[in-house]
ZAMARRO-816299 format. One line per 4 residues: number of its first residue (from 1); their letters; for each residue x, y, z of N, C-alpha, C. Coordinates in pm, whole numbers, plus 50000, padded with zeros to 5 digits. Example, Ala and Ser with C-alpha at 12.3 -4.5 7.8 and 13.67 -1.06 7.14 Angstrom:
REM ZAMARRO-816299
1 = AS = 51319:49431:50780:51230:49550:50780:51320:49670:50780 | 51285:49775:50708:51367:49894:50714:51290:50003:50787;
//
This chain:
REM ZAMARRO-816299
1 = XXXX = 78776:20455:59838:78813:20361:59731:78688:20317:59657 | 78641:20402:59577:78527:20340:59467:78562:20274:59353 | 78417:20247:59333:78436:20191:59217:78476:20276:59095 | 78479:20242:58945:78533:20273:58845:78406:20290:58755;
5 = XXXX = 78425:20442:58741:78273:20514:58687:78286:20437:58504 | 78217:20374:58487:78103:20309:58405:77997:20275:58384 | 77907:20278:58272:77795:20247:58236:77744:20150:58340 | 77612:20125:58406:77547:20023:58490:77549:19917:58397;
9 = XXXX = 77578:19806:58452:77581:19619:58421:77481:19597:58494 | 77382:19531:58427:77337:19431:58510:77386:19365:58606 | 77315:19346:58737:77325:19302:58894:77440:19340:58927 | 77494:19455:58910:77580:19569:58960:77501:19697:58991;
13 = XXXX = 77522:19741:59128:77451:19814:59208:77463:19934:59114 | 77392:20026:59121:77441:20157:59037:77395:20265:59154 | 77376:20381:59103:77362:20505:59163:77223:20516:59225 | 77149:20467:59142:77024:20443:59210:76944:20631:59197;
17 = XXXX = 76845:20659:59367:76779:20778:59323:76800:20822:59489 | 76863:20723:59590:76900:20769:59698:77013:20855:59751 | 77050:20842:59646:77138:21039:59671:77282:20962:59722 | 77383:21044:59738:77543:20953:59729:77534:20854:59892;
21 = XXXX = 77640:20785:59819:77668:20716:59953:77784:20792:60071 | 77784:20772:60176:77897:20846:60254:78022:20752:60295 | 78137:20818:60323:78229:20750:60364:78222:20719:60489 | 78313:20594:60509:78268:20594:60659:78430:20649:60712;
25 = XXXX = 78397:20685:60813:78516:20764:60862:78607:20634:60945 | 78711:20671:60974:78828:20623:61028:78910:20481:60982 | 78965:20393:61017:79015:20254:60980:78865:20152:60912 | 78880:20090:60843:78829:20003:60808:78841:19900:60906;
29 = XXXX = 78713:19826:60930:78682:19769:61057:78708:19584:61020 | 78700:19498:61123:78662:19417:61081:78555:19372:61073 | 78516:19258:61032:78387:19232:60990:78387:19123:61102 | 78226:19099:61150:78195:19073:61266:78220:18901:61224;
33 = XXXX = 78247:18833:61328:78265:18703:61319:78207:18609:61277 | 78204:18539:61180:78094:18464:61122:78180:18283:61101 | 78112:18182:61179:78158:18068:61149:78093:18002:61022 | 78166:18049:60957:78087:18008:60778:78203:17891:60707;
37 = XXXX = 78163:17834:60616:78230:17720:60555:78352:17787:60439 | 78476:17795:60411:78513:17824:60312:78617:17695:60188 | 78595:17768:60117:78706:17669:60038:78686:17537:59963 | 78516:17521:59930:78491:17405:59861:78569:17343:59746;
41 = XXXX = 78563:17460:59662:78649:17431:59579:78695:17337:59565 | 78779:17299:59679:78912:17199:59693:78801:17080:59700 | 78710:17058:59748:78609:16935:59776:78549:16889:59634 | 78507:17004:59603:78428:16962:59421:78531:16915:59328;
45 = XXXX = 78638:16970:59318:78734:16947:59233:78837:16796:59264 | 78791:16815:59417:78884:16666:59414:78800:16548:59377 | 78672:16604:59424:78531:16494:59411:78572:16437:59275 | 78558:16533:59164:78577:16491:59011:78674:16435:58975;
49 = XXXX = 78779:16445:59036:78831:16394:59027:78857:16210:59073 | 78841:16197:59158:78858:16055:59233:78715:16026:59178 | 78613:16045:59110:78492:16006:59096:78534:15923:58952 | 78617:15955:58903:78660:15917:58748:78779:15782:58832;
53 = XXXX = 78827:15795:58886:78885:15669:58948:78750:15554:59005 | 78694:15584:59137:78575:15548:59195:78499:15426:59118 | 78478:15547:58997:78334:15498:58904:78365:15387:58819 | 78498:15356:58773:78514:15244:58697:78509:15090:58744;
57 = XXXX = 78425:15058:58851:78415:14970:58909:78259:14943:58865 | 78224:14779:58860:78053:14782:58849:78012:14718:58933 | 77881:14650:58899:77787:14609:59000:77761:14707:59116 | 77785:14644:59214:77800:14718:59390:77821:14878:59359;
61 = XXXX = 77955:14848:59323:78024:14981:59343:77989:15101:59264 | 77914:15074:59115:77870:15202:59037:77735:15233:59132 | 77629:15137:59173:77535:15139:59208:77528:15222:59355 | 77646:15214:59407:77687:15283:59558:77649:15368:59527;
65 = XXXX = 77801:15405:59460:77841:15584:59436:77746:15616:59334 | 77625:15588:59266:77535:15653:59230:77444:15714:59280 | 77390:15623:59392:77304:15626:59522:77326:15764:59588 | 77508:15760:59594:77552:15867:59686:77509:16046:59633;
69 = XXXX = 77466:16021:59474:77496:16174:59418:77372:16202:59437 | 77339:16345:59481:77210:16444:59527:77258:16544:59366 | 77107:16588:59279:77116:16661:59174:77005:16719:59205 | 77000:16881:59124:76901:16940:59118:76898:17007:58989;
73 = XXXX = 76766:17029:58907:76726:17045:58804:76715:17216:58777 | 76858:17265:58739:76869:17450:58687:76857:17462:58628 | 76862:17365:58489:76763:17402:58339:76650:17430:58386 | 76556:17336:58431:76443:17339:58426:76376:17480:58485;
77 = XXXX = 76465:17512:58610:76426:17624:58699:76499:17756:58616 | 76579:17768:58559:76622:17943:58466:76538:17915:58397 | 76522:17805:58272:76412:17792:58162:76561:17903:58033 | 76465:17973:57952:76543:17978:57867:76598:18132:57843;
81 = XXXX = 76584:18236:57991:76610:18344:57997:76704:18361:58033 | 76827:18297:57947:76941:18349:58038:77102:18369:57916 | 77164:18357:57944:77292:18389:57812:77320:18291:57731 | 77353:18303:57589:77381:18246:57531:77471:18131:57528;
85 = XXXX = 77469:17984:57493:77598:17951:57504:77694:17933:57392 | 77783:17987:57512:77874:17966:57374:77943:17843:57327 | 77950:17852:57206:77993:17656:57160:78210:17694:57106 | 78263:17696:57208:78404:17709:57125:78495:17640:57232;
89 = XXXX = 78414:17469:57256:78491:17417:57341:78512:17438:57533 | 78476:17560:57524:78506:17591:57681:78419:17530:57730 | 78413:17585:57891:78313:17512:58012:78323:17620:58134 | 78210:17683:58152:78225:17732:58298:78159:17623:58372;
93 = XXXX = 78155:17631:58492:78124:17586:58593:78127:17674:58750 | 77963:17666:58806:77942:17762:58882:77978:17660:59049 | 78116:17678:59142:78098:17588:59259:78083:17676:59352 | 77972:17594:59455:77962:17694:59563:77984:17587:59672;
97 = XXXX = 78005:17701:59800:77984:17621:59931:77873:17679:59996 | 77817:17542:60081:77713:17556:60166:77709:17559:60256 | 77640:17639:60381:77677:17610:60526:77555:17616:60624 | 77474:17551:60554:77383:17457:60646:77383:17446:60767;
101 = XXXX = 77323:17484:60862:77339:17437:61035:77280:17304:61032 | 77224:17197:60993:77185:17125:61012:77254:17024:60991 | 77248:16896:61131:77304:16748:61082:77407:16781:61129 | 77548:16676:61070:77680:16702:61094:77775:16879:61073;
105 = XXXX = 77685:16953:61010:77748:17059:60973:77688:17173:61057 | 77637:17133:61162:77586:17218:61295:77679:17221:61390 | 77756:17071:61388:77891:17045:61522:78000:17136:61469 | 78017:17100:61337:78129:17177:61275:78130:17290:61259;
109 = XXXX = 77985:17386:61201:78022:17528:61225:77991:17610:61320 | 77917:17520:61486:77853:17635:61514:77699:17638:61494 | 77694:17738:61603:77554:17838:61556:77414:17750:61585 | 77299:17820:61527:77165:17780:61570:77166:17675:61458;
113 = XXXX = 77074:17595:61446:77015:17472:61329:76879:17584:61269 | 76854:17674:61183:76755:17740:61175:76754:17721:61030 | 76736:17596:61022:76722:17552:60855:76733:17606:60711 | 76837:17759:60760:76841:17821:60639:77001:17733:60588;
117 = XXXX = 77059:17819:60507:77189:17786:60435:77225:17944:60370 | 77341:17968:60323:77431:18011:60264:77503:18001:60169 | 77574:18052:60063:77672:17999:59995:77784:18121:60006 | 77889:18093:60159:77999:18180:60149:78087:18137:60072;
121 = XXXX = 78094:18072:59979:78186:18033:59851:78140:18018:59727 | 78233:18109:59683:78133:18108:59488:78258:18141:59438 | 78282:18012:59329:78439:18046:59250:78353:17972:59130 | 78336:18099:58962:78351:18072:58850:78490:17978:58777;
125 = XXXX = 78461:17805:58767:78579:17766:58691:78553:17764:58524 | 78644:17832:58494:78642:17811:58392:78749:17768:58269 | 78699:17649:58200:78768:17525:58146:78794:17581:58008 | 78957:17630:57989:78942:17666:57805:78929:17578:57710;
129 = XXXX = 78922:17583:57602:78947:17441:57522:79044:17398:57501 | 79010:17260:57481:79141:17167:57472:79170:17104:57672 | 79110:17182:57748:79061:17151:57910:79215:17124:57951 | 79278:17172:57902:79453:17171:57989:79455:17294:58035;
133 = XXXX = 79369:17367:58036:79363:17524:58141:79276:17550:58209 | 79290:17634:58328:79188:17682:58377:79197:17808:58437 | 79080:17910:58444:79092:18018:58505:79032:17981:58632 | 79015:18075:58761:78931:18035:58848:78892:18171:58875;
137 = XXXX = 78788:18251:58923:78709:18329:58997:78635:18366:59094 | 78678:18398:59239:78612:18403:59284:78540:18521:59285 | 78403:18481:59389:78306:18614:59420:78312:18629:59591 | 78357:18728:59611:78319:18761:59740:78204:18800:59790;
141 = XXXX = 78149:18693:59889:78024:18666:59922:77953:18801:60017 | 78037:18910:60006:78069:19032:60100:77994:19149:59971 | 78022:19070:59871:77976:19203:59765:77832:19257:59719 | 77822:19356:59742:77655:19397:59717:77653:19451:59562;
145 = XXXX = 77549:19346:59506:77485:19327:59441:77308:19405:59375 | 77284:19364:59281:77094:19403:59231:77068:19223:59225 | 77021:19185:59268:76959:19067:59252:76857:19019:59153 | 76865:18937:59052:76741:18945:59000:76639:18858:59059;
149 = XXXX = 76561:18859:58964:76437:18791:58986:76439:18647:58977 | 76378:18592:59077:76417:18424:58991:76320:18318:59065 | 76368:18217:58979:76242:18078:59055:76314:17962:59097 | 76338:17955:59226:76422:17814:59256:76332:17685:59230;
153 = XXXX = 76376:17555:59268:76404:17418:59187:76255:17373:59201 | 76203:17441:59295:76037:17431:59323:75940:17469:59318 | 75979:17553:59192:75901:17650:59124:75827:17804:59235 | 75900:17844:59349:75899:17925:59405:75971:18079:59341;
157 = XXXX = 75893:18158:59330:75954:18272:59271:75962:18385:59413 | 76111:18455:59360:76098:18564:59424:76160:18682:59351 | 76143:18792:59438:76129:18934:59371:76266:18978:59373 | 76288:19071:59282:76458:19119:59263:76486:19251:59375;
161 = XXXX = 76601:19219:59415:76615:19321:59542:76780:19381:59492 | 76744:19510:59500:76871:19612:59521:76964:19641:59605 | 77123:19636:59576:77204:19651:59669:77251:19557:59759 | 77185:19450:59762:77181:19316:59850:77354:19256:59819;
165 = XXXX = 77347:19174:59978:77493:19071:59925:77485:18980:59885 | 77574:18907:59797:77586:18828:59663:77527:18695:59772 | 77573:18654:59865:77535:18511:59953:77421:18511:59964 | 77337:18624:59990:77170:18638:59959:77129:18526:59883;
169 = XXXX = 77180:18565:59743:77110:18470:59670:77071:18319:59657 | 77151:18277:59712:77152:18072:59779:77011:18117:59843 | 77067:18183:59984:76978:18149:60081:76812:18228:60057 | 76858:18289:59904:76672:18341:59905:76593:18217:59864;
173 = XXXX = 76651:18215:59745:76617:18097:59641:76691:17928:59591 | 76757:17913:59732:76912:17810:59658:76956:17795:59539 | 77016:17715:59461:77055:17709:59367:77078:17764:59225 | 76937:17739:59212:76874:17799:59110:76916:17965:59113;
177 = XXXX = 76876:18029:59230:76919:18141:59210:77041:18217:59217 | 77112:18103:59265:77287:18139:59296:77305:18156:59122 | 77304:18038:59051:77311:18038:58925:77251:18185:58855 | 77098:18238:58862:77085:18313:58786:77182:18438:58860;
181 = XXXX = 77179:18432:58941:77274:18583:58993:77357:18593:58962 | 77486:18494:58913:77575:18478:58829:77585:18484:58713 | 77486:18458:58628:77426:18478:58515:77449:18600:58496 | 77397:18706:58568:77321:18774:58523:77425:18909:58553;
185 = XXXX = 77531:18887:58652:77594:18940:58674:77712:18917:58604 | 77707:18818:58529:77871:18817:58398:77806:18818:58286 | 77711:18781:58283:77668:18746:58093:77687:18660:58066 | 77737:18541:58188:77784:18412:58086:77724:18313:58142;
189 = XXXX = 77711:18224:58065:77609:18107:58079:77697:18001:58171 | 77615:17960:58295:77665:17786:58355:77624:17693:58294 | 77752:17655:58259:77715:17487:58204:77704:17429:58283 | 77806:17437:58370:77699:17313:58556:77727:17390:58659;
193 = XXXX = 77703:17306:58724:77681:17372:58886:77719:17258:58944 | 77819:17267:59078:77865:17216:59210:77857:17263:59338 | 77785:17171:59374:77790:17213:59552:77851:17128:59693 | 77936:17186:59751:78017:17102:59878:77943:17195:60004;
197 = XXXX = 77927:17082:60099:77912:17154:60252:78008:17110:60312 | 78065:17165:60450:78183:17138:60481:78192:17000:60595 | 78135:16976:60587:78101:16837:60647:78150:16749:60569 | 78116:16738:60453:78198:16639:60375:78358:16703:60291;
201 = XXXX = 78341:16841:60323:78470:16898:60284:78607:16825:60405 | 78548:16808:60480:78639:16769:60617:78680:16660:60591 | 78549:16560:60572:78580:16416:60543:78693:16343:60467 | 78623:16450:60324:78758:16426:60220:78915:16481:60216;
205 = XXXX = 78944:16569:60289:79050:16587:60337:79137:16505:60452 | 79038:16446:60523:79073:16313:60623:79089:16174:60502 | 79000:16175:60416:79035:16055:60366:79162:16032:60299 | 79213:16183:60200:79320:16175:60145:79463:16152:60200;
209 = XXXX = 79432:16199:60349:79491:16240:60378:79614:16329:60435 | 79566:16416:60461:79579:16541:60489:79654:16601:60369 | 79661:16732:60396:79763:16821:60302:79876:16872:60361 | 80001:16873:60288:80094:16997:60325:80102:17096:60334;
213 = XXXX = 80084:17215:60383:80135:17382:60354:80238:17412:60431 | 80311:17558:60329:80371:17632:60425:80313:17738:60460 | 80343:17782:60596:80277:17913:60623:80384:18003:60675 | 80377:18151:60605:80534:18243:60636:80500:18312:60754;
217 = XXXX = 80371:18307:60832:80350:18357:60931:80274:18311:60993 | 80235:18307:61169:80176:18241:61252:80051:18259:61212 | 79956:18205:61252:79807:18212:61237:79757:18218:61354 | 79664:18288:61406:79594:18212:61547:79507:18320:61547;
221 = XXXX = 79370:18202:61530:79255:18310:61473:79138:18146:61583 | 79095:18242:61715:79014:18145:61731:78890:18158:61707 | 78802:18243:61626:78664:18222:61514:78703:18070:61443 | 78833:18050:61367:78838:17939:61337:78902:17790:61364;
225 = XXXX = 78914:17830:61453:78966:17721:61576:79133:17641:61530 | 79157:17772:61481:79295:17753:61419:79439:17785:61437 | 79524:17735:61486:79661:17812:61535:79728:17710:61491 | 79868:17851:61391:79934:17704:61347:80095:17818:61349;
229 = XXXX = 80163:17755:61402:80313:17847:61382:80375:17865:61258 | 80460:17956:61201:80504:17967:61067:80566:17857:61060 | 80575:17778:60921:80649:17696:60871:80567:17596:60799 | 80585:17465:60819:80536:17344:60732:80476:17247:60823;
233 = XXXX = 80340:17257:60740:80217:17145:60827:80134:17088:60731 | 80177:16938:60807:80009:16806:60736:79879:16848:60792 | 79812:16935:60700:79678:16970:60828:79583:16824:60796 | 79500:16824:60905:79401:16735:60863:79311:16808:60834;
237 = XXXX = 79164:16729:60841:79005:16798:60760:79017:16880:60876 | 79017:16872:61005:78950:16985:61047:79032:17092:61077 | 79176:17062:61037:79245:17173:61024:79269:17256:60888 | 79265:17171:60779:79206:17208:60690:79116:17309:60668;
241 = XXXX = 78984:17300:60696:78866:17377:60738:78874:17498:60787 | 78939:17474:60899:78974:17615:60982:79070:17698:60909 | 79169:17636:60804:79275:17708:60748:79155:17802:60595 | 79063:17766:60574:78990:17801:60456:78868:17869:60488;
245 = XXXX = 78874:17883:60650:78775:17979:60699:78822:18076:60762 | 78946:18099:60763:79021:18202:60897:79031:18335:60770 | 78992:18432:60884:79005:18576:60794:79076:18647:60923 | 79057:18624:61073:79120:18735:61136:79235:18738:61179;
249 = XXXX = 79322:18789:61200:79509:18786:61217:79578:18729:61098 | 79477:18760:60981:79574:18727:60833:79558:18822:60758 | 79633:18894:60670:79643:19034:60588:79500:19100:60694 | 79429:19186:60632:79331:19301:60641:79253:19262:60723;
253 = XXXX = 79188:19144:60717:79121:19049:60860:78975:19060:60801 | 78979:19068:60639:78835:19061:60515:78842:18934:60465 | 78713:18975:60414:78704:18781:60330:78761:18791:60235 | 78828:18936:60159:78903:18905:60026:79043:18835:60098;
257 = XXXX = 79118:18853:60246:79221:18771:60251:79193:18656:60263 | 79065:18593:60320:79058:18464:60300:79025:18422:60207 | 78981:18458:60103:78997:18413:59987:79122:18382:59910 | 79216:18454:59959:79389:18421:59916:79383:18327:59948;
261 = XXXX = 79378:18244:60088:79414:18192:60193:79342:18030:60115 | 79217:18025:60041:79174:17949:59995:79213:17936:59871 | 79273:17999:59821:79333:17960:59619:79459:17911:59643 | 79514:17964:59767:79663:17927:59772:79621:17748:59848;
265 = XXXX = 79500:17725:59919:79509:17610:59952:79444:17525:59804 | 79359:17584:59764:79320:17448:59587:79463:17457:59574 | 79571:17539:59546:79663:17536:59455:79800:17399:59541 | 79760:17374:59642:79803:17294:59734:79745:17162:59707;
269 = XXXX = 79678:17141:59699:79567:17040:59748:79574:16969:59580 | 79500:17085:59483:79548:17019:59364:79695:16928:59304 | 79776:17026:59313:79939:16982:59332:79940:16797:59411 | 79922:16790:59496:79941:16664:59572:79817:16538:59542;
273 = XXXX = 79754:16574:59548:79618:16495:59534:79733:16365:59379 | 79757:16397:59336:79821:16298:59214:79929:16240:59285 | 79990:16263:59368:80076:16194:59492:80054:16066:59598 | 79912:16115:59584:79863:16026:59687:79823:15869:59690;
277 = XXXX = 79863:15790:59556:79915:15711:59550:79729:15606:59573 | 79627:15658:59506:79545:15601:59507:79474:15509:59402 | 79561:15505:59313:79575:15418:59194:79579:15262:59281 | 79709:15241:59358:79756:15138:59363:79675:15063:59493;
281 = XXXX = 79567:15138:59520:79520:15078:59685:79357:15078:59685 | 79305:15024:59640:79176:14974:59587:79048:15020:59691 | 79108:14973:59796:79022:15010:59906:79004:15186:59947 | 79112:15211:59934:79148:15350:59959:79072:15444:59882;
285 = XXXX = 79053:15370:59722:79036:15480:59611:78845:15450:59644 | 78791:15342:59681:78686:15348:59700:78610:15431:59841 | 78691:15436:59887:78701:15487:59998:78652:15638:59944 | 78753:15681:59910:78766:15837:59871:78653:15865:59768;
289 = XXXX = 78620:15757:59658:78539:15798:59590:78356:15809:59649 | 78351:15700:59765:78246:15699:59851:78205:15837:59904 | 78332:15898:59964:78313:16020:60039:78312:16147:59967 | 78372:16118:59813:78360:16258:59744:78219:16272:59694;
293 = XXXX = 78132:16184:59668:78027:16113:59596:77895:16203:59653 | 77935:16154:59803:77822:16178:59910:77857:16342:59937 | 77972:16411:59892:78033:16546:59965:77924:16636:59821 | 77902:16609:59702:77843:16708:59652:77719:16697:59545;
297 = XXXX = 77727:16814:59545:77537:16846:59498:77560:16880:59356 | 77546:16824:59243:77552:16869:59108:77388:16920:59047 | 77440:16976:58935:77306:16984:58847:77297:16869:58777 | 77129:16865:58715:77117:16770:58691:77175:16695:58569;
301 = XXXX = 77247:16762:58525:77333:16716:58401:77455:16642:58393 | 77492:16609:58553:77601:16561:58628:77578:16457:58751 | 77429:16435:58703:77376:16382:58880:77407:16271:58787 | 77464:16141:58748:77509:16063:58784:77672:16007:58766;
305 = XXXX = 77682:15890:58827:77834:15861:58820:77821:15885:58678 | 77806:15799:58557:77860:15801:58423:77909:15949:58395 | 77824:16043:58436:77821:16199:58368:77942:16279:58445 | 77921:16232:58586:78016:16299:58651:78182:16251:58576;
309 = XXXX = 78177:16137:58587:78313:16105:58530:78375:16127:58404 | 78249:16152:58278:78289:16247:58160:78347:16359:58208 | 78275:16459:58269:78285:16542:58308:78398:16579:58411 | 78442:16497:58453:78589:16482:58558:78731:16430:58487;
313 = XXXX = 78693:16341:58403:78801:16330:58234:78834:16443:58192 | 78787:16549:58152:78787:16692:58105:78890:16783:58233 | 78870:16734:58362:78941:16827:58472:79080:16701:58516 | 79083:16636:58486:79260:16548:58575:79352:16606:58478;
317 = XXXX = 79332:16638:58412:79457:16662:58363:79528:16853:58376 | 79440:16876:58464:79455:17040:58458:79514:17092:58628 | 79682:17043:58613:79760:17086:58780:79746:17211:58833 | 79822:17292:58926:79798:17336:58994:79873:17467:58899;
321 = XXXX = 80009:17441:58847:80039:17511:58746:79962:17542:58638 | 79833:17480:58581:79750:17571:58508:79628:17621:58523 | 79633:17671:58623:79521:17745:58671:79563:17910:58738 | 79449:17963:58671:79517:18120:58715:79391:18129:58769;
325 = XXXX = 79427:18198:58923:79329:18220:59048:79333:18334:59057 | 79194:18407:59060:79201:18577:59066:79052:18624:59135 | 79061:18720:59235:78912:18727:59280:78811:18829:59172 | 78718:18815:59211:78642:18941:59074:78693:19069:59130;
329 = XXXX = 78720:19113:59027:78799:19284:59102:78668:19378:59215 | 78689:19409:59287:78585:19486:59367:78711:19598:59429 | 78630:19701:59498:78677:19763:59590:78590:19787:59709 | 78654:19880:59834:78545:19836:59965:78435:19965:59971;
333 = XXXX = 78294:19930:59999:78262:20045:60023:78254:20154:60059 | 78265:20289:59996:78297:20370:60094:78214:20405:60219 | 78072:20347:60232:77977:20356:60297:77972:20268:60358 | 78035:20172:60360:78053:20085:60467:78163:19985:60425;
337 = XXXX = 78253:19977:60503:78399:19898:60497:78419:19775:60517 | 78249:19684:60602:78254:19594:60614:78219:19501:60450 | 78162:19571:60343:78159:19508:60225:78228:19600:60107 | 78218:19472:59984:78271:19594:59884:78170:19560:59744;
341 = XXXX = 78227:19644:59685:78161:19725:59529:78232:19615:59392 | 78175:19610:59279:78220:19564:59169:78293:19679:59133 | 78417:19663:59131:78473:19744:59001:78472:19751:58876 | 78338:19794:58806:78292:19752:58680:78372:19762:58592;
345 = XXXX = 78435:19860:58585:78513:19849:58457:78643:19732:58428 | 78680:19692:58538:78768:19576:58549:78740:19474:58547 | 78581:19430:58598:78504:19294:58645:78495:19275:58459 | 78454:19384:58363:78388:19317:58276:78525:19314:58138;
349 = XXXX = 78635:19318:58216:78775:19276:58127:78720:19136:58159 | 78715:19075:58292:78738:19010:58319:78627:18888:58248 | 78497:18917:58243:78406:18865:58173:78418:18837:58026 | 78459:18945:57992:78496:18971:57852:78640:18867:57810;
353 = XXXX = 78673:18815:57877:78816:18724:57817:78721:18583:57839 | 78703:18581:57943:78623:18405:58010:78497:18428:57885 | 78454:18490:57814:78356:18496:57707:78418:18427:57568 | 78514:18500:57557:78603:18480:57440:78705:18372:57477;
357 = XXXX = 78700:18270:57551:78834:18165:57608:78922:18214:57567 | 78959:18360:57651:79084:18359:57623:79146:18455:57777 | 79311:18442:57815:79330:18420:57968:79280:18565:57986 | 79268:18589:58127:79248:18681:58173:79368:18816:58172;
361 = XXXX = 79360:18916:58107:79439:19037:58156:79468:19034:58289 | 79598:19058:58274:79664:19123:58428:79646:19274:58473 | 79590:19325:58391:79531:19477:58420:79419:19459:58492 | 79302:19344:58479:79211:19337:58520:79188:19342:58693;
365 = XXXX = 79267:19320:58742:79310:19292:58858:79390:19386:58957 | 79497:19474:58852:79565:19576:58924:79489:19657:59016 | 79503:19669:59077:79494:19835:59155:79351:19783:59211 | 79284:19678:59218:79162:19648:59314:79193:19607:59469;
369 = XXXX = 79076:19593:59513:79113:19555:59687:79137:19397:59686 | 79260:19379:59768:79337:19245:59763:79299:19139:59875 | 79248:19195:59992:79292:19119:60079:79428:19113:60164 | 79525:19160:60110:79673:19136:60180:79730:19034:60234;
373 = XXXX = 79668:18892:60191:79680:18776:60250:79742:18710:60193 | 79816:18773:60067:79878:18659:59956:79974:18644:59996 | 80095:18481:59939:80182:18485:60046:80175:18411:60131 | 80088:18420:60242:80089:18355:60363:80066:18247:60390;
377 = XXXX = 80037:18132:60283:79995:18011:60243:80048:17994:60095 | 80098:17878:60129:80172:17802:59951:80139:17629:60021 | 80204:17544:59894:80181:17440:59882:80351:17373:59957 | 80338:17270:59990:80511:17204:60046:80542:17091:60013;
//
């Protein structure tokens, strides 16, 4: 299952001078167990949300939840080598997740404290005009990539590497370089950047209190410490968590099914979150806005309450019904099954509409590798 012979894109692997790749013979395997964070999404987006509730309070309370926001400076670090923007109303926005061993997010995932990080979550949102729509995109953090060159927030540069996987890029350079790799790999410019670790992804799902899903089939995947029988469940954060990190005993047992597994939960989570009845309970909404505050990492164009809450005005009004969730088309390597390939010629339909605000083709998407996980999670 290759890719789709087209011209080389930038930070799309090409043919290179090492001669073909081979298939790998027999079933496609699974991929070795990794306790990684998934599904921020749902954390950034609710953040902006309840932050526009939160923030309209003063004294104490703006001064809190200002305290609470961590920003980092990606203008400063791309500088001015990077895509045009375009002015016709839209908004991308680059969210990732982080998974840090350190602190509270060492109990929760696991593993050594070896002070690196990750970003196994990278979903392009993108806001059309008039902000009553949205597309969403993810990137599978599985996909090998050309990396470019780049300088994270501390003026540290590093060198561009070939063939590499897309999660590389956080953990070469953080931020900064998650951004240019994205860049550089659509053509299209971030207007901001969001970051959740799942430590506070947990939190805020405990604060809201919990979510509903249905699930049409059992789950029981203990990598993510998760078993849940078919039917209808209030998960909490840390079931939550486990439901947005589980890839094995669901479709193909790849991160493209957990990536289903996570659009079908935003598409949950969004849906209810306006249910939850935090208008009327003062304590509650401060509550939530405390914990969304402290849950993420903006650029600096968003690092404070005032900005965040412009900027979160633009997203309440956009449900679960207008958002179209689609992963970037890839297929799996034939050289190795544990990752996959851009399907260029489909990825750059897909670029090519989010350029022009306008929705994404349903061709774009046909006939790529799915995951097989769709389905198995809805909203209740």
């Amino acid at each position: 299952m290759s890719a789709e012979s087209t011209p080389e894109h930038p930070g799309i692997p090409g043919t290179g001078t090492s001669g073909p790749r081979r298939r790998a013979k027999g079933r496609r395997r699974k991929p070795r167990t990794r306790t990684r964070s998934r599904g921020f999404l749902v954390a950034a987006w609710t953040a902006a949300g309840i932050v526009v509730l939160g923030g309209t309070g003063v004294g104490y309370v703006y001064f809190k939840l200002n305290g609470n926001l961590h920003s980092v400076d990606i203008n400063q670090a791309l500088g001015t080598d990077r895509p045009e923007k375009v002015d016709n109303g839209s908004e991308n926005i680059l969210v990732l997740g982080s998974d840090t061993r350190s602190g509270t997010n060492r109990k929760l995932g696991g593993g050594a404290d070896d002070g690196s990080a990750r970003s196994d979550t990278a979903m392009i949102i993108h806001v059309y005009e008039g902000h009553k729509k949205a597309s969403v995109v993810s990137i599978p953090r599985d996909t090998l990539i050309d990396r470019p060159a780049c300088t994270d927030t501390k003026g540290n540069t590093y060198r561009a590497a070939h063939g590499v996987m897309f999660n590389s890029a956080y953990s070469t350079g953080g931020a900064a370089c998650a951004v240019k790799t994205v860049e550089t790999l659509t053509g299209i410019r971030m207007d901001h950047y969001l970051e959740v670790d799942f430590a506070g992804f947990q939190k805020l799902i405990d604060k809201l209190g919990g979510v509903s899903v249905t699930t049409t089939k059992d789950i029981d995947d203990p990598d993510s410490h998760l078993r849940l029988k078919a039917g209808t469940h209030r998960l909490n954060g840390e079931q939550a968590l486990g439901l947005v990190r589980t890839r094995h005993g669901v479709g193909d047992g790849s991160d493209l099914g957990r990536i289903q597994l996570q659009q079908a939960f935003v598409k949950a989570l969004v849906e209810q979150v306006k249910h939850i009845g935090v208008f009327t309970n003062p304590k509650k909404l401060y509550d939530l806005a405390d914990t969304a505050t402290k849950a993420v990492t903006t650029d600096s164009d968003l690092g404070s309450v005032n900005s965040l809450m412009s900027f979160a005005g633009g997203l309440k009004g956009i449900g679960a019904s207008d958002m179209h969730m689609v992963t970037m088309p890839v297929q799996y390597d034939p050289a190795d099954p544990n990752r996959v390939i851009v399907a260029q010629a489909k990825a750059q339909q897909v670029w090519t509409a989010l350029k022009n605000d306008r929705p994404i083709p349903r061709a774009a998407t046909e006939g790529t590798a799915t995951g097989e996980a769709k389905g198995v999670v809805s909203g209740s």
